[in-house]
TORGU-708276 format. One line per 5 residues: for each residue z, x negated, y negated of C-alpha. Coordinates in nm, 2 decimals, decimal comma. Layout:
// TORGU-708276
Z:X:Y | ...
***
This chain:
// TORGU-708276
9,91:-11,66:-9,92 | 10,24:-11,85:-9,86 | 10,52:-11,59:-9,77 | 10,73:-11,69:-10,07 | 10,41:-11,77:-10,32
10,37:-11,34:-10,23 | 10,72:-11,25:-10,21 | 10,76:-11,45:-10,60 | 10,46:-11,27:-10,70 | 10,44:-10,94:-10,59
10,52:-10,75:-10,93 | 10,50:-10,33:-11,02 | 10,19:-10,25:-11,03 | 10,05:-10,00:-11,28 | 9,71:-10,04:-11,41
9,42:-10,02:-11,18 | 9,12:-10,12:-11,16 | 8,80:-9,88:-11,01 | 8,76:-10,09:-10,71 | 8,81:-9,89:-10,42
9,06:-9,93:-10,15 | 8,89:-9,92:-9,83 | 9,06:-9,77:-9,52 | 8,98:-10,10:-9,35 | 9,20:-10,30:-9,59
9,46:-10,02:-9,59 | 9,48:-10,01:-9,22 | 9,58:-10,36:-9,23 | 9,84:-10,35:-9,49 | 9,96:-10,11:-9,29
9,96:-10,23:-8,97 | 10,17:-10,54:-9,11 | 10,42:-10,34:-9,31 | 10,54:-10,13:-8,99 | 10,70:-10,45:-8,86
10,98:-10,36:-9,10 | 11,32:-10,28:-8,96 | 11,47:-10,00:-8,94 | 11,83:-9,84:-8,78 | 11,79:-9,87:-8,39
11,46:-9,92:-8,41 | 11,41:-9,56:-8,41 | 11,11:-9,60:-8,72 | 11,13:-9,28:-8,89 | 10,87:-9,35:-9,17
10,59:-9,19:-9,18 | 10,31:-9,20:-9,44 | 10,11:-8,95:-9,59 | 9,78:-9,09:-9,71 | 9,65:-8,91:-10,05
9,30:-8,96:-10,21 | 9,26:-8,62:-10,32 | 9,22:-8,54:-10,66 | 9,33:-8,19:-10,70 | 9,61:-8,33:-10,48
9,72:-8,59:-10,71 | 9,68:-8,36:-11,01 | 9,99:-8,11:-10,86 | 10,18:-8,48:-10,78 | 10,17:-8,58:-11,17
10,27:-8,15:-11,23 | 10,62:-8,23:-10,98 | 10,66:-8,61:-11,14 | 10,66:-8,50:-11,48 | 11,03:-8,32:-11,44
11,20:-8,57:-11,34 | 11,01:-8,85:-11,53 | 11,09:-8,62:-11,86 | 11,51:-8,64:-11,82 | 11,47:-8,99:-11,72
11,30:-9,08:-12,09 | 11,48:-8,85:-12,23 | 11,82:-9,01:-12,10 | 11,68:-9,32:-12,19 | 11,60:-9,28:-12,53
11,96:-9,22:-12,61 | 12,07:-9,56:-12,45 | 12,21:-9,35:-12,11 | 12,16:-9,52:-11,72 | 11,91:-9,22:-11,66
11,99:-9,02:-11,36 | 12,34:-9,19:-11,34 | 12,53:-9,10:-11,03 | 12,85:-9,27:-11,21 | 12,80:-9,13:-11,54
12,73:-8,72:-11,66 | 12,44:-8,70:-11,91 | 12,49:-8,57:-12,25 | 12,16:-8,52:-12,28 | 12,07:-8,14:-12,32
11,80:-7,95:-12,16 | 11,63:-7,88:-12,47 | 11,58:-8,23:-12,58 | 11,48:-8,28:-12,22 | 11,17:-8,00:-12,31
11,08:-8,18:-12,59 | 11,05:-8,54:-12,41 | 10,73:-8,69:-12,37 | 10,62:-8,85:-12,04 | 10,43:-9,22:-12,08
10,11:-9,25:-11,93 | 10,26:-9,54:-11,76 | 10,44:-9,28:-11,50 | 10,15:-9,07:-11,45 | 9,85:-9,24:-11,50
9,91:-9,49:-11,16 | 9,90:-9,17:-10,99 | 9,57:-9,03:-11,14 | 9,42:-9,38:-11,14 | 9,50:-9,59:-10,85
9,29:-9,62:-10,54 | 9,53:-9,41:-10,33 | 9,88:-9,28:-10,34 | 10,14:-9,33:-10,05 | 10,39:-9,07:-10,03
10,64:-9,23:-9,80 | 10,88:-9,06:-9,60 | 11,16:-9,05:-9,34 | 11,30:-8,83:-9,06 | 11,63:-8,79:-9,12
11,71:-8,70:-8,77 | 11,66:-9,08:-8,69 | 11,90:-9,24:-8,94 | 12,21:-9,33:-8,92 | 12,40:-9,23:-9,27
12,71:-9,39:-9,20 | 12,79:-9,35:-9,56 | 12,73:-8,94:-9,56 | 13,16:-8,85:-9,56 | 13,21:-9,12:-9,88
13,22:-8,99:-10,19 | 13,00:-9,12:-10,40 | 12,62:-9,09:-10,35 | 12,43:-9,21:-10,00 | 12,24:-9,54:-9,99
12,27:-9,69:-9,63 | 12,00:-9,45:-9,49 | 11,74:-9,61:-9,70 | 11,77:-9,91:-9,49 | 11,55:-9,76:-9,24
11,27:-9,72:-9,51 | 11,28:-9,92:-9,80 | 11,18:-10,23:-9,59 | 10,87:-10,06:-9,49 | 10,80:-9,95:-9,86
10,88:-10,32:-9,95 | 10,64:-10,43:-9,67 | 10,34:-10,25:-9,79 | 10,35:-10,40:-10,14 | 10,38:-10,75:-9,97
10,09:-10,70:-9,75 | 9,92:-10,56:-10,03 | 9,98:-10,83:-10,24 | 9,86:-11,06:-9,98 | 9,55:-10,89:-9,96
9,46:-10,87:-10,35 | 9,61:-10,50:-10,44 | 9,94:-10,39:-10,62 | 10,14:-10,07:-10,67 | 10,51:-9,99:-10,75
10,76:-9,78:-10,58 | 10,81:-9,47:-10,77 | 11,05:-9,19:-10,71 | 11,04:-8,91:-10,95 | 10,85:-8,70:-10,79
11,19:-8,70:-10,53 | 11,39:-8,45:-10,81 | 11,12:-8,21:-10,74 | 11,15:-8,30:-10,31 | 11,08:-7,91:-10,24
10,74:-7,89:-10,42 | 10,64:-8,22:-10,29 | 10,74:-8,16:-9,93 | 10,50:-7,84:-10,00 | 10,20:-7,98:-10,14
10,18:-8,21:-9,86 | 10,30:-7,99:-9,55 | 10,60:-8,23:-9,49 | 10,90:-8,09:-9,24 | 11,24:-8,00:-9,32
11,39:-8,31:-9,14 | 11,21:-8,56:-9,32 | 11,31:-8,65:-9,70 | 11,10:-8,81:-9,96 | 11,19:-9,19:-10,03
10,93:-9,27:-10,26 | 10,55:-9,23:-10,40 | 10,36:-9,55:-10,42 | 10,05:-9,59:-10,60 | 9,77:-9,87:-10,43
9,47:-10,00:-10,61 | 9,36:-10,33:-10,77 | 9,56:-10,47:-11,05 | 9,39:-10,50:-11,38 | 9,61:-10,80:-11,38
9,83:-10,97:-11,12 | 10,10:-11,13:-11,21 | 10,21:-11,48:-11,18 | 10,54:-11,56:-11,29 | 10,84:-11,27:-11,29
11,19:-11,27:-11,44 | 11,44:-11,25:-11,20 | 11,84:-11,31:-11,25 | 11,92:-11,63:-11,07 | 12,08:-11,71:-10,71
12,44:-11,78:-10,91 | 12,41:-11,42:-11,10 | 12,39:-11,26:-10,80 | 12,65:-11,39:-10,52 | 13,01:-11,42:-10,49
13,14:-11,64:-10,24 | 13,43:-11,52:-10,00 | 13,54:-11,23:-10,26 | 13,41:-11,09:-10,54 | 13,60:-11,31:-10,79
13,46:-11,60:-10,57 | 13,13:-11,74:-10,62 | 12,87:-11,85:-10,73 | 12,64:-12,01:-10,46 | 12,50:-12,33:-10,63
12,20:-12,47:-10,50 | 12,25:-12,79:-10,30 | 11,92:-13,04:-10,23 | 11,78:-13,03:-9,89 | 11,81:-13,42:-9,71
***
């Protein structure tokens, strides 16, 4: 496929088909996606591959925590998990939230489930001392992440980045055996869409930029010669 026909096209993948995703196919998606940068070049992702189902059965057990305050934050018209913004939501009308089978089910039911994660040791947070919440480490794995769904996409299969599971890190890091320096960045389900999108809604160039300062802006599309 065209680089941007994928990069327009590759949507959030939930609903699978049965078709299998063979190791083959996976190999190559992800011998694409490790191209991805990351800080130094020191590539601090690593992947652990899961097919199991008793496996993925205790992944939707530490999802549905998380996944339950998020809808339950939701619901009352709340940013869930707001790092700006305290929750008035209470823990007892978190108990009582349900979780969609649109969170769960992609773990269940696609044809394998990435858990992707990064060594913490090799990032360079150089927004740890600020106080607000830390994003700049991320840079050395979200491109990967991103990667995989591209190279997926460009070889017929889907999935979304998912990251409940992360409010539960210390079951997750033991159901799979992962070490103390690396952190949990995201799950990502891989399988055959039921239906691949087309066509997605995104905000346009001008919502997005300010030019010189952030009262400047926008960038207007000019015509190439």
């Amino acid at each position: 496929m065209d680089l941007y026909d994928v990069m327009r096209t590759t949507a959030a993948v939930r609903e699978f088909t049965d078709d299998p995703l063979p190791d083959s196919v996976l190999h190559t998606i992800l011998d694409n996606a490790r191209f991805a940068p990351s800080g130094g070049n020191r590539q601090g992702t690593r992947v652990v591959i899961v097919r199991d189902a008793a496996t993925r059965a205790r992944l939707v057990e530490i999802t549905e925590p998380g996944a339950r305050r998020y809808h339950a934050q939701k619901r009352v018209g709340e940013t869930p998990w707001s790092a700006l913004v305290p929750s008035r939501v209470t823990d007892e009308e978190v108990a009582v939230t349900p979780v969609p089978a649109a969170v769960t089910e992609p773990i269940r039911k696609a044809a394998v489930v990435l858990v992707m994660c990064v060594d913490l040791s090799a990032v360079a947070a150089l927004d740890k001392d600020l106080d607000r919440v830390g994003v700049v480490a991320g840079a050395s794995v979200y491109p990967f992440v991103w990667n995989v769904l591209l190279a997926a996409r460009n070889e017929g299969f889907g999935g979304t980045i998912t990251t409940m599971a992360v409010a539960q890190e210390p079951a997750l890091k033991e159901l799979l055996g992962i070490p103390d320096q690396y952190a949990v960045a995201a799950v990502v389900p891989l399988g055959k869409p039921v239906k691949q999108l087309t066509r997605l809604g995104r905000a346009e160039v001008a919502e997005l930029t300010h030019l010189e300062h952030w009262e400047g802006g926008p960038l207007q599309e000019l015509r190439r010669a």
